[in-house]
C-alpha positions as CSV (number, residue, x, y, z in Angstrom):
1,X,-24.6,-24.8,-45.5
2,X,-25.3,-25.5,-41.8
3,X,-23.3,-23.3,-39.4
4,X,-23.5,-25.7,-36.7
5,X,-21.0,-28.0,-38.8
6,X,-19.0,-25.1,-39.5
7,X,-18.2,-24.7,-35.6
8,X,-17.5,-27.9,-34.5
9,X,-14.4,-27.8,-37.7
10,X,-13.7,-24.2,-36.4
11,X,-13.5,-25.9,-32.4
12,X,-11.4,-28.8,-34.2
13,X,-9.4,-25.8,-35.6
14,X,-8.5,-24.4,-32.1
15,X,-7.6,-27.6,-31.0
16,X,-4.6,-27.5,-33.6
17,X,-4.0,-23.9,-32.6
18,X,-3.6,-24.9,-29.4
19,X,-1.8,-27.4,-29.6
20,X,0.8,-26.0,-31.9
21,X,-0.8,-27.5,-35.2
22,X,-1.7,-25.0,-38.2
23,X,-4.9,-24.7,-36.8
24,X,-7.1,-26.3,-39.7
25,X,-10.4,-28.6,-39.5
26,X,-12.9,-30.3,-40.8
27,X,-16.0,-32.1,-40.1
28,X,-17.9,-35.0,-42.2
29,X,-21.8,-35.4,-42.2
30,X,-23.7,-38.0,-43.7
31,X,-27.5,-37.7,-43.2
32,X,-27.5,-35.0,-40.9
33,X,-25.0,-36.7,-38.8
34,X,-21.3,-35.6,-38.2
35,X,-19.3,-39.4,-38.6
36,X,-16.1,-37.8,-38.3
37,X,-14.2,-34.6,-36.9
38,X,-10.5,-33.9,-37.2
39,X,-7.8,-31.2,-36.7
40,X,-4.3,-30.8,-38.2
41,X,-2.0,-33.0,-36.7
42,X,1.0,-33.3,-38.8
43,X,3.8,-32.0,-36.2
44,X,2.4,-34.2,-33.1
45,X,2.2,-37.2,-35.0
46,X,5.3,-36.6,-37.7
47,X,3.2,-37.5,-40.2
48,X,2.8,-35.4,-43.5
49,X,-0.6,-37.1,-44.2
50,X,-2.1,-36.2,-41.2
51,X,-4.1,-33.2,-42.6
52,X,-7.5,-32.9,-41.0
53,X,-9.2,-33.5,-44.1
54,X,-7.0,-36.9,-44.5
55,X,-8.2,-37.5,-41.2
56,X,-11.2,-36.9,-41.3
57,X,-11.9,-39.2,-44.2
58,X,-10.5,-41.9,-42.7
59,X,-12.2,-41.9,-39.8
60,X,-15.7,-41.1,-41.9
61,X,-14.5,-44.5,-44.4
62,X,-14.2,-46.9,-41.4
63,X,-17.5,-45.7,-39.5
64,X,-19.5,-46.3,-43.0
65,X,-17.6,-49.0,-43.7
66,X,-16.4,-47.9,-47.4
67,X,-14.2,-45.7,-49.1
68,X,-16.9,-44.0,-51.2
69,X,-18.2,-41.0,-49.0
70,X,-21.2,-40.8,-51.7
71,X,-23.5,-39.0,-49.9
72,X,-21.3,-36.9,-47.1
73,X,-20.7,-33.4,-47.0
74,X,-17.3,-32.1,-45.2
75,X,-16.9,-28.8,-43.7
76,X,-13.1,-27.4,-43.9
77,X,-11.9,-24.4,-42.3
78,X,-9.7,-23.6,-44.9
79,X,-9.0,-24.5,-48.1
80,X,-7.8,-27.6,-48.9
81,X,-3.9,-28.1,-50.4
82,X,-4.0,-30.3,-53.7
83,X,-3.4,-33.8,-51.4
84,X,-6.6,-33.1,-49.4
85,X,-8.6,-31.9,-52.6
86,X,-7.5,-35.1,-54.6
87,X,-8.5,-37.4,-51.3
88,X,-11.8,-35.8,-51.1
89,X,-12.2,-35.8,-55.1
90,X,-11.5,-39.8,-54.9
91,X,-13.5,-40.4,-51.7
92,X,-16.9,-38.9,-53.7
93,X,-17.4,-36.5,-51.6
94,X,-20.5,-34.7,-52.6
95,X,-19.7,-31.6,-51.1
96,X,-17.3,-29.3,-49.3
97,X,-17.9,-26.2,-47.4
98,X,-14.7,-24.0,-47.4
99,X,-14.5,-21.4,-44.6
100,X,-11.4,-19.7,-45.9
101,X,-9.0,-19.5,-48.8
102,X,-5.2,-19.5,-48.3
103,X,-4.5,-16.3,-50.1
104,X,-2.4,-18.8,-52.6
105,X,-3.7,-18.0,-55.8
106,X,-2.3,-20.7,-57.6
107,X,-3.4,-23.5,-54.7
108,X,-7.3,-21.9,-55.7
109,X,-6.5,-22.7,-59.5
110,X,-5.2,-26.0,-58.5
111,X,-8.0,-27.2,-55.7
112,X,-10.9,-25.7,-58.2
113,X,-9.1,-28.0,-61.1
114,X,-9.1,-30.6,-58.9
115,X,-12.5,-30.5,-58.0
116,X,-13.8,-30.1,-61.2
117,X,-11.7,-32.6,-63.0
118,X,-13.4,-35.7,-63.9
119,X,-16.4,-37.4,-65.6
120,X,-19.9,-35.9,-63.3
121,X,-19.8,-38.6,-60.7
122,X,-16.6,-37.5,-59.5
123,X,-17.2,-34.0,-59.5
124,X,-17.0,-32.4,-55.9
125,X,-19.7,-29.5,-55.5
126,X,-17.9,-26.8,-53.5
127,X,-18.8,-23.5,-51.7
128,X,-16.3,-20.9,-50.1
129,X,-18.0,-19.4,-47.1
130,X,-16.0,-16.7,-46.3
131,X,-16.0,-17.1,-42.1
132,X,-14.1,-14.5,-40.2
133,X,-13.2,-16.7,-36.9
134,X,-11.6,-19.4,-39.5
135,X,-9.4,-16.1,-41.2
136,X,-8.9,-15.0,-37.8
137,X,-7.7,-17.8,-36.7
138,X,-5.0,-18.3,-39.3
139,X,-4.0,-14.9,-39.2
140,X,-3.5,-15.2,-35.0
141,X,-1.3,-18.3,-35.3
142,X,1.4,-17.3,-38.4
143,X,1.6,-13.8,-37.0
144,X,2.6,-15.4,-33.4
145,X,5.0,-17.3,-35.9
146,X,6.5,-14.5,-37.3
């Protein structure tokens, strides 16, 4: 795990808090490069896809120029719902840092499933990090909701 990928998805993370947006993001590399960097944007562009993880991979798809992300790791501030975790499971992701869970039990069951699921060449390697500023930052924007 590099840290330096975790805090550009934690800045894209602030940029949904912000700007109204459950602050979530996530970062792709691919050879020690970041291809693509996203934050939630659902609400500003009234679009239920637009997930920073759905983002993210779009944006990593067109700059390599395929949908197969074979070799790129993402970096996620939190952990993705089951439409994010089936996107990265398709795309070949070969791995995913998680900064935070969602406290949703059954959303854990169903993302590990997910990732799991499959014949070894789609299998997603995961890790859950555990990083404070992305609880934190979760925990700042639903309590000013609340």
């Amino acid at each position: 795990m590099n840290e330096k990928y975790m805090n550009v998805a934690i800045n894209e993370a602030r940029i949904a808090y912000d700007n109204n947006e459950v602050p979530v993001g996530a970062v792709i590399v691919h050879d020690g490069t970041i291809i693509a960097k996203s934050h939630n944007l659902k609400n500003k562009t009234k679009n239920i896809f637009h997930h920073a993880e759905m983002i993210a991979i779009e944006e990593a798809s067109k700059k390599i120029g395929d949908w197969r992300l074979i070799d790129c790791e993402m970096y996620v501030t939190l952990e993705p719902c089951p439409m994010c975790a089936s996107a990265i499971q398709q795309s070949r992701i070969k791995k995913v840092y998680i900064g935070t869970t969602s406290n949703v039990l059954s959303n854990k069951d169903i993302v590990e499933l997910i990732f799991n699921s499959g014949d070894s060449y789609h299998k997603v390697n995961f890790e859950y990090i555990d990083n404070t500023a992305c609880s934190k930052l979760l925990t700042d924007f639903f309590s000013k909701k609340r």
